[in-house]
Structures are given as C-alpha cells and as structure tokens.
Backbone as CSV, one residue per row, in Angstrom:
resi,resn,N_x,N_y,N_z,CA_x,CA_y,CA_z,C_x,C_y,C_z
1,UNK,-60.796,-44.408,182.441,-62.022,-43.824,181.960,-63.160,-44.160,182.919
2,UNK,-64.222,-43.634,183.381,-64.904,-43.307,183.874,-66.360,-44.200,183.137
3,UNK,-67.207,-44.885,183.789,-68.419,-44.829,183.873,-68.969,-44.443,182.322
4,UNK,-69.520,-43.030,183.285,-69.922,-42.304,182.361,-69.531,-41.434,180.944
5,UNK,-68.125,-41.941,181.166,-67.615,-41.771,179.712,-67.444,-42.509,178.922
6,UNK,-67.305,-43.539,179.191,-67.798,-44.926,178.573,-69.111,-45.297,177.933
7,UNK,-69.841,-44.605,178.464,-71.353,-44.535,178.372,-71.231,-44.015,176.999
8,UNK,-70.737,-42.806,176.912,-70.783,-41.599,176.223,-70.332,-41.813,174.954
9,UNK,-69.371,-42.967,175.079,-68.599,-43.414,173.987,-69.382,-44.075,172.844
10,UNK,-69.733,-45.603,173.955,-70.703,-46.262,173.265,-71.888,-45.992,172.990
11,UNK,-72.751,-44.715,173.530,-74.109,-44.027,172.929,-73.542,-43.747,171.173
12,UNK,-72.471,-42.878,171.360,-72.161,-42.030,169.788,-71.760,-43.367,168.849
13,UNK,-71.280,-44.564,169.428,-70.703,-45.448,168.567,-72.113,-46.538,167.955
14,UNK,-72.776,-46.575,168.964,-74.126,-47.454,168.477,-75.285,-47.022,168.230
15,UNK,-75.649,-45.881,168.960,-76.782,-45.183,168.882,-77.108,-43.864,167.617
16,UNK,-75.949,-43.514,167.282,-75.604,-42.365,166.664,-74.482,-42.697,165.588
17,UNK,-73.517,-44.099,165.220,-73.651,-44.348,163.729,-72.002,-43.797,164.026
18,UNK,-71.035,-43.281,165.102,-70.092,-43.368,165.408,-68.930,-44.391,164.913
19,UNK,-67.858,-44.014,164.433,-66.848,-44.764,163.776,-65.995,-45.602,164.702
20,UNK,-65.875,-46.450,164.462,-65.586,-48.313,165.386,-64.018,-48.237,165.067
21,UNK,-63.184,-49.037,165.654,-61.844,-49.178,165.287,-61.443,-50.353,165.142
22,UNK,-60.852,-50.148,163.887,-60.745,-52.194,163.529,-59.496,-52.622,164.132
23,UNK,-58.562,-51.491,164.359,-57.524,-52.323,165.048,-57.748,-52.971,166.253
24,UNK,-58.810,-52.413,167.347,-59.027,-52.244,168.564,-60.121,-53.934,168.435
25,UNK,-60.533,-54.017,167.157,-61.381,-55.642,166.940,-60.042,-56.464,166.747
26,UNK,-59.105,-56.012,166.320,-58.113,-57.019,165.949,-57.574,-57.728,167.157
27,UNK,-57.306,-56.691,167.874,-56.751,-56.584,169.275,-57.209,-57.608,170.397
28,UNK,-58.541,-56.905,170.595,-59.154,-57.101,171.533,-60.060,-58.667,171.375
29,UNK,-61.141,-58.445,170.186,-61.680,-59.436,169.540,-61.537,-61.048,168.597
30,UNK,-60.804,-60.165,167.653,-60.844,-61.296,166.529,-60.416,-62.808,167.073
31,UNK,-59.656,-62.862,168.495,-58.719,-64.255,169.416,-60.017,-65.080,169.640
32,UNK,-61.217,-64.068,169.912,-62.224,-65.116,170.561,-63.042,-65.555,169.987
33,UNK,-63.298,-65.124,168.044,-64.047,-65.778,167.685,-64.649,-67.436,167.510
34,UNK,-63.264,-67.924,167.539,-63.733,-69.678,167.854,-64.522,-69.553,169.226
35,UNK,-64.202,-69.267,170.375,-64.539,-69.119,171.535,-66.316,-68.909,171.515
36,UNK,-66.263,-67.484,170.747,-67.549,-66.787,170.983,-68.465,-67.996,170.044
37,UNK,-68.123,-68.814,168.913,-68.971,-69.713,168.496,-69.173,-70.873,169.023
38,UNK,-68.269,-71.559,169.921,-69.047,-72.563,171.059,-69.704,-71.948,171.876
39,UNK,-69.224,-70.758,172.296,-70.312,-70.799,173.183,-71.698,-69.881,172.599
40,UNK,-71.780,-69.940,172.034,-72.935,-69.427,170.643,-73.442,-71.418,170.633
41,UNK,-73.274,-71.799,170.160,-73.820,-73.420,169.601,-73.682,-73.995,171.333
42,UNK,-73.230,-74.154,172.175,-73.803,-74.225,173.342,-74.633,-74.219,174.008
43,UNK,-75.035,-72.660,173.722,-76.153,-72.271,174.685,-77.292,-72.091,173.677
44,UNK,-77.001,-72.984,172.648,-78.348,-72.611,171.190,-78.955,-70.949,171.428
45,UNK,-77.892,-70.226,171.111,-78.446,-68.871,171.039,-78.640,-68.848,169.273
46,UNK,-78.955,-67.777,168.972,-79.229,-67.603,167.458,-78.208,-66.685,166.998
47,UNK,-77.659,-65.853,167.813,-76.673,-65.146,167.257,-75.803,-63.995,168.879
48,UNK,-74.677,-64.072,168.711,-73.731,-63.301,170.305,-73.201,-62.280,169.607
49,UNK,-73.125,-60.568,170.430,-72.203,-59.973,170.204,-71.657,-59.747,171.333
50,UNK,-70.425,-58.687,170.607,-69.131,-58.386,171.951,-68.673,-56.490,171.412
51,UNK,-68.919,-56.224,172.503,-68.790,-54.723,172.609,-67.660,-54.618,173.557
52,UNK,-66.261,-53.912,173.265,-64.960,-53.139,173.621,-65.468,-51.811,173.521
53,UNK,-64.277,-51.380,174.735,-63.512,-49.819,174.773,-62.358,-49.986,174.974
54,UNK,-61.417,-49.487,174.376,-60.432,-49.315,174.881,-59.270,-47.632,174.675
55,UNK,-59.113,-46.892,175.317,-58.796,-45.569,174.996,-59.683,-44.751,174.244
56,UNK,-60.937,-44.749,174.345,-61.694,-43.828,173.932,-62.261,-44.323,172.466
57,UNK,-61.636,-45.902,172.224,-62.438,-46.363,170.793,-63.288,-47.332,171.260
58,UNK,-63.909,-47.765,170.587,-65.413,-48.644,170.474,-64.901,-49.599,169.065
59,UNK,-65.280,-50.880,169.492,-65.350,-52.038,168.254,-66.392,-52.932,168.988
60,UNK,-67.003,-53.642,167.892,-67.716,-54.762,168.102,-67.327,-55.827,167.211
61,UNK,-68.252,-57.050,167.720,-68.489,-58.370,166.666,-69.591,-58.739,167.009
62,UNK,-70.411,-59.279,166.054,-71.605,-60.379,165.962,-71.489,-61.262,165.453
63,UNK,-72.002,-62.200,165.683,-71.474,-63.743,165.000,-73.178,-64.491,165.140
64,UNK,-73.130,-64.924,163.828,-74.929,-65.348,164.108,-74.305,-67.164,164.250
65,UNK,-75.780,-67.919,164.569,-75.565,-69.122,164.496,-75.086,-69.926,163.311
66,UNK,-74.942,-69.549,162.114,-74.390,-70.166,160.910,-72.768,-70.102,161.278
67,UNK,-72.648,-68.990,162.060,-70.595,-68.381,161.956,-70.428,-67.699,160.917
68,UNK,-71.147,-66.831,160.548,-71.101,-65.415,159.735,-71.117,-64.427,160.510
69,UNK,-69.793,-64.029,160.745,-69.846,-62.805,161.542,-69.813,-61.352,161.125
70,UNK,-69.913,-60.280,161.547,-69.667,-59.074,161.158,-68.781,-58.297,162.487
71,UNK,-68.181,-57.082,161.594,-67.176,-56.390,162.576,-67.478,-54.786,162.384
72,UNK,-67.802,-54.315,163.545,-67.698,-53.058,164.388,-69.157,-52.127,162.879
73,UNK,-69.066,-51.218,162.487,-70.146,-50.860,161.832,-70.662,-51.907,160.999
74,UNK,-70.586,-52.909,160.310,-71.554,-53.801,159.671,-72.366,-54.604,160.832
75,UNK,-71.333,-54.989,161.657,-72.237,-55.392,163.127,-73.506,-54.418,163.907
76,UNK,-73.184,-53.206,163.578,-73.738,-52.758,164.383,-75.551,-52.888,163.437
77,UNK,-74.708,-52.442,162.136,-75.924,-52.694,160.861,-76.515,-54.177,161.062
78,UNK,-75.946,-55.252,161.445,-76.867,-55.880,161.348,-77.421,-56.464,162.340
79,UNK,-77.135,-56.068,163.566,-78.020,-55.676,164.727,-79.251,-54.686,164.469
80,UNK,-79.234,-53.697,164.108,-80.102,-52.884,163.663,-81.431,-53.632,163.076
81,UNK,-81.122,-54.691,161.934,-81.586,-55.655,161.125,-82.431,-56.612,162.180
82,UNK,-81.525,-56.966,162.688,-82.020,-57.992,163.580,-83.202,-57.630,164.868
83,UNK,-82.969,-56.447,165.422,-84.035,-56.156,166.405,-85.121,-55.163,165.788
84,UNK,-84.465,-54.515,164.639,-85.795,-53.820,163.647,-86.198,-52.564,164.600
85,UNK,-87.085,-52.421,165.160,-88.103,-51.058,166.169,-87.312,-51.315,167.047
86,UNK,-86.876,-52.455,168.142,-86.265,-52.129,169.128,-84.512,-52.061,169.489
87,UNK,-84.177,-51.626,168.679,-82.484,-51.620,168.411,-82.141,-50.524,169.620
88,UNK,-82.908,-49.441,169.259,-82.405,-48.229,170.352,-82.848,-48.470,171.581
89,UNK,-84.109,-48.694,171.834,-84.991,-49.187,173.154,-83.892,-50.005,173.729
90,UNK,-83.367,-51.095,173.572,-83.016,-52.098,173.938,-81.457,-51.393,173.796
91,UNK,-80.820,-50.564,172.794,-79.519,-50.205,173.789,-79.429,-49.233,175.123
92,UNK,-80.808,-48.130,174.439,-80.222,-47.356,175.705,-80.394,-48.200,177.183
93,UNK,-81.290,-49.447,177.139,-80.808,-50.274,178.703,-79.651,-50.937,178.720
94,UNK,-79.231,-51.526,177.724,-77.582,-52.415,177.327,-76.436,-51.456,177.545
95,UNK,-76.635,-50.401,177.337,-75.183,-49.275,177.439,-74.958,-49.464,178.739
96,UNK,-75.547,-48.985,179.829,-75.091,-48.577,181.014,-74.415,-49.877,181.860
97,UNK,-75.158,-50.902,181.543,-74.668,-52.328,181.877,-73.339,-52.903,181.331
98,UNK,-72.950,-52.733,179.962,-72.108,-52.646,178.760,-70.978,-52.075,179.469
99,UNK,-71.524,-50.545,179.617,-69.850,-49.523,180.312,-69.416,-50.175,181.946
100,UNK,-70.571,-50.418,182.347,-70.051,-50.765,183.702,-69.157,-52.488,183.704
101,UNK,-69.975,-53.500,183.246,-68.618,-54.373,182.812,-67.221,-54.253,182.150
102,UNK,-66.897,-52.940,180.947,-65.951,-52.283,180.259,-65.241,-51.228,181.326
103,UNK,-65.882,-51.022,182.472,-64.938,-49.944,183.156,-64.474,-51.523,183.991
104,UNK,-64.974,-52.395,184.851,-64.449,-53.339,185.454,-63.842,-54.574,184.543
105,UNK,-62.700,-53.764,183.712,-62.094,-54.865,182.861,-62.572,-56.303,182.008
106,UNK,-64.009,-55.889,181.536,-64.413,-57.355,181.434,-65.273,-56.599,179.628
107,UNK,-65.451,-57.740,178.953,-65.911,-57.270,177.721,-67.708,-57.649,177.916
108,UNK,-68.109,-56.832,177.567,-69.579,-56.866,176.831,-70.239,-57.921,175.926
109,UNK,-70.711,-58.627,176.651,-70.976,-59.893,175.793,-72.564,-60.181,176.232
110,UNK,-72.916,-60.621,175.181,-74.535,-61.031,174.693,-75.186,-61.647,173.764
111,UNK,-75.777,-62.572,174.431,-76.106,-64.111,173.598,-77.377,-63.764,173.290
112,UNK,-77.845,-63.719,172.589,-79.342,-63.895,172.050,-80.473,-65.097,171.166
113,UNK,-81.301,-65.586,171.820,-82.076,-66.065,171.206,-83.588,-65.626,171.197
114,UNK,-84.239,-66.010,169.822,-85.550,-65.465,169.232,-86.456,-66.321,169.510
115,UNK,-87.395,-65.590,170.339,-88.641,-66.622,170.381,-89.452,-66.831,168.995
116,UNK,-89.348,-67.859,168.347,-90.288,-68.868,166.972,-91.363,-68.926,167.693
C-alpha cells in the first residue's frame, strides 16, 4: 500500500468516524499493552496512543495514565474528548506522519502530555 492510501485510510477511519478492526487490535496491538504502559509511566505522559494498518484496516489503542485503555472507535471517542476543538486540526498534521511510519513497517505511536 502506498503512502497515500494509507493516508486515505486513516482520514475515513479517524476523521470521518470509519469502522476499526478488532481483530487487526488483537493482532497487531493488544501484545504491547504492558509495553505501551511503561513506557506511558516513564516518560510521565498523561495518556499514549497506537494507530495500525494493515490490508486496508485501521485499529487503534489509547491507554491513559491510570491503564484504562480504549480500543479502535471508543479510542478514537475518547481522543475526541481529550483534545475537544483540536482533534481534527491536530490529525490532519498526525495522518501524513502516521502513514508514512505505517508504510515503513513501523506503528504509529504517541505519547502525550497536558500542560497544568
């Protein structure tokens, strides 16, 4: 897959409310959640997600700093939650960065912390 089809994927899957594949979280995801929470409490972020493609599907995870995570549309919902006005602003720059690590075999990953 291509770049820009990748792009294309993850616009309709995050931007536009697009249907996620839980097998493709099972798969791909669910191995690293211990993983994704050290290094979540590590780097004192407040909350990491992880964005896949694989054959034309899209899954995610978010995992906040408590270790309450969510998977592929509730994630995406509570991302939404979490950045409020800038959810879209802030993907349409994350996509293109997102597909280009996902076309060079590597997953989409992003730590976040909130300035108090």
């Amino acid at each position: 897959m291509t770049t820009k089809e990748i792009e294309s994927l993850l616009d309709q899957a995050l931007l536009h409310n697009g249907d996620m594949q839980y097998e493709l979280y099972e798969n791909e995801l669910e191995k690293l959640l211990d993983d994704l929470r050290t290094s979540l409490k590590q780097d004192k972020e407040d909350y990491i997600f992880v964005v896949t493609e694989n054959s034309g599907h899209v899954a995610m995870v978010l995992i906040e700093n408590s270790g309450k995570f969510y998977i592929n549309e509730k994630a995406r919902d509570e991302l939404k939650k979490l950045w409020l006005t800038s959810y879209e602003n802030n993907l349409k720059q994350l996509i293109p960065m997102f597909a280009l690590q996902l076309v060079n075999g590597e997953l989409a990953v992003t730590g976040v912390s909130v300035s108090k």
